[in-house]
GUBADREN-797019 format. One record per atom (N, C-alpha, C): x, y, z. Coordinates in steps of 0.05 Angstrom, whole numbers, plus 5000, padded with zeros to 4 digits. Atoms other than C-alpha are relative to their C-alpha. Example, Ala and Ser with C-alpha at 12.3 -4.5 7.8 and 13.67 -1.06 7.14 Angstrom:
GUBADREN-797019
501849765000 524649105156 501850245000 498449764999 527349795143 498550225014 
//
This chain:
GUBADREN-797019
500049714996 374674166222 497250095008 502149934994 369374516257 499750254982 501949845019 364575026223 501750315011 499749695001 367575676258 503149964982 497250065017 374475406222 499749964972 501050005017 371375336164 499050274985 500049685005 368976036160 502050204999 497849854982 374776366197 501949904966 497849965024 379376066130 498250074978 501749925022 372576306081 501050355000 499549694990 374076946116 503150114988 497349935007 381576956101 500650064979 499750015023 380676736035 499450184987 499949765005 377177266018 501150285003 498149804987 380977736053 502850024982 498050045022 386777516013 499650094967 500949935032 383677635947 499250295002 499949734994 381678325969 502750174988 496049914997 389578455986 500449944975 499249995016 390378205917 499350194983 501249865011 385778595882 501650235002 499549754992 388479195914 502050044989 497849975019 395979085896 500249984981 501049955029 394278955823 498450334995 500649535007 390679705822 501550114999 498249835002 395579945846 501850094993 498250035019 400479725803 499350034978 500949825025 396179915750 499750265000 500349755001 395580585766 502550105003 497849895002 402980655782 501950014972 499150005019 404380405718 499150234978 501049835007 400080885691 500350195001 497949835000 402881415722 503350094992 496650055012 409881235704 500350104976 500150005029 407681205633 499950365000 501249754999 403981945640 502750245001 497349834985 409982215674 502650044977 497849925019 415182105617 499450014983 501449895033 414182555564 500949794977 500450175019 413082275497 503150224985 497349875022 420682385450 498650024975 499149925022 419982735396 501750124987 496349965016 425382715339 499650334994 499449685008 427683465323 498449944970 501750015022 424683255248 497950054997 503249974994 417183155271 499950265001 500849695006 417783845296 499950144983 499749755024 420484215239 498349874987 502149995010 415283795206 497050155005 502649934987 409684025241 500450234995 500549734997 411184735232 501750114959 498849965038 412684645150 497350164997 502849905022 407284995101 500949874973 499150065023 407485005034 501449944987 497650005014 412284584997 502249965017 497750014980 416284625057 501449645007 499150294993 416883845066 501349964967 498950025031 418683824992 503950105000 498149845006 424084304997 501649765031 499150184984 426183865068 502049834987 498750285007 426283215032 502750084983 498149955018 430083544978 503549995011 498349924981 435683795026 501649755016 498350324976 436583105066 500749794983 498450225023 437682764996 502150104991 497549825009 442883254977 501150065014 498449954974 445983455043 498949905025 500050174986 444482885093 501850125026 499349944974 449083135148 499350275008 499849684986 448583885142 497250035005 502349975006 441183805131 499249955039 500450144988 441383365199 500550275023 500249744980 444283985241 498150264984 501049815001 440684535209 496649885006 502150114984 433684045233 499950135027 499650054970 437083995303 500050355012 499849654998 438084845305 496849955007 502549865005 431184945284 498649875008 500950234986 428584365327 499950255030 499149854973 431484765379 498950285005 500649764991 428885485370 496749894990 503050055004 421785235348 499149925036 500350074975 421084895417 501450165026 499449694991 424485555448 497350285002 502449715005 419185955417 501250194986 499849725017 423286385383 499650014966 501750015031 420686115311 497149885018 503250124996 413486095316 497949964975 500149995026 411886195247 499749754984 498450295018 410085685195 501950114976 497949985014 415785595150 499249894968 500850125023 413785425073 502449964993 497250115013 418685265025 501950224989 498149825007 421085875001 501250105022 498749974977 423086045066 502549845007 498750224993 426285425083 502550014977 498550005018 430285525017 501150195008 498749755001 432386165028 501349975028 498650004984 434685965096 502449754999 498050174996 438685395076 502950094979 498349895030 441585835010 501350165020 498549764979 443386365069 502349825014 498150044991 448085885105 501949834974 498750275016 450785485035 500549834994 500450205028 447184995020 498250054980 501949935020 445084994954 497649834988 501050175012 439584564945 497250114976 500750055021 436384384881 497349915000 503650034994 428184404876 500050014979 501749995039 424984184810 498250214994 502849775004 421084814787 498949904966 501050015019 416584834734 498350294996 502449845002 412885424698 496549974982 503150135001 405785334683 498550284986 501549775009 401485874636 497249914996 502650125019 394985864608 499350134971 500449965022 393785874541 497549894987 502450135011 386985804506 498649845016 501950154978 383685654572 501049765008 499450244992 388485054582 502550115016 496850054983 395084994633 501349844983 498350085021 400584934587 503650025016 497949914985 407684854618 501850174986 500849795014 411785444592 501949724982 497350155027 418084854558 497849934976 500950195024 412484534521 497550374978 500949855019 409785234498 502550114970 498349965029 416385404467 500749884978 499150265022 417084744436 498150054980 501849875018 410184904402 500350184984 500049865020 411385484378 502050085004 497449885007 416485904333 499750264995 500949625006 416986644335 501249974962 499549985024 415986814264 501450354993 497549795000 421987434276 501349854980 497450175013 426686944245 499550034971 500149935031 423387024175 501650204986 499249725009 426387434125 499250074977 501749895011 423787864080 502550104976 498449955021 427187994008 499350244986 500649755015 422588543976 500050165014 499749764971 424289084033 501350254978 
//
């Protein structure tokens, strides 16, 4: 092989690797774009999570242990007007209760009441357990 044939396929070779280079970019950047291009799914749940407050995931969970299907369309509604725009509002839990008590379901949230007594948080069952109204006495020398 003479020397300009020698070059002439140094030349190619490189030339070739170029052309490779190039189609690998470009297939990285189309993939890239591809990716970019299709929005990311999110479940109707995430949303109504995202727009819970207080208690509101509580009152959720509660609801999808106790009414699992109806719980599943009243998500998919409110999936739907959140990403509408026409709730924009966060939703806490009393809310969320009172809108699931409005169509009939009844779900069941553990409450507790909570006082303070003598500078401590006392719950109120364990105040009554404590104490006894002393009404109930009775009185003989009246």
């Amino acid at each position: 092989m003479s020397e300009e044939d020698k070059e002439l396929e140094l030349l190619k070779a490189k030339r070739l690797l170029e052309m490779q280079k190039n189609i690998s970019n470009r297939q990285k950047h189309e993939e890239l774009k591809s990716m970019e291009s299709k929005p990311v799914q999110i479940s109707p749940r995430d949303i109504v999570i995202k727009q819970l407050g207080y208690r509101g995931l509580e009152v959720l969970e509660n609801a999808e242990a106790q009414f699992p299907e109806e719980t599943k369309l009243v998500i998919a509604k409110l999936a739907e007007l959140i990403r509408s725009g026409e709730v924009t509002e966060i939703i806490d839990g009393g809310k969320l209760l009172t809108l699931f008590r409005s169509i009939g379901i009844r779900v069941r949230v553990q409450t507790t009441i909570h006082i303070e007594e003598d500078g401590k948080i006392v719950s109120w069952s364990d105040k009554l357990k404590g104490t006894k109204p002393d009404n109930n006495q009775t009185t003989e020398n009246i």
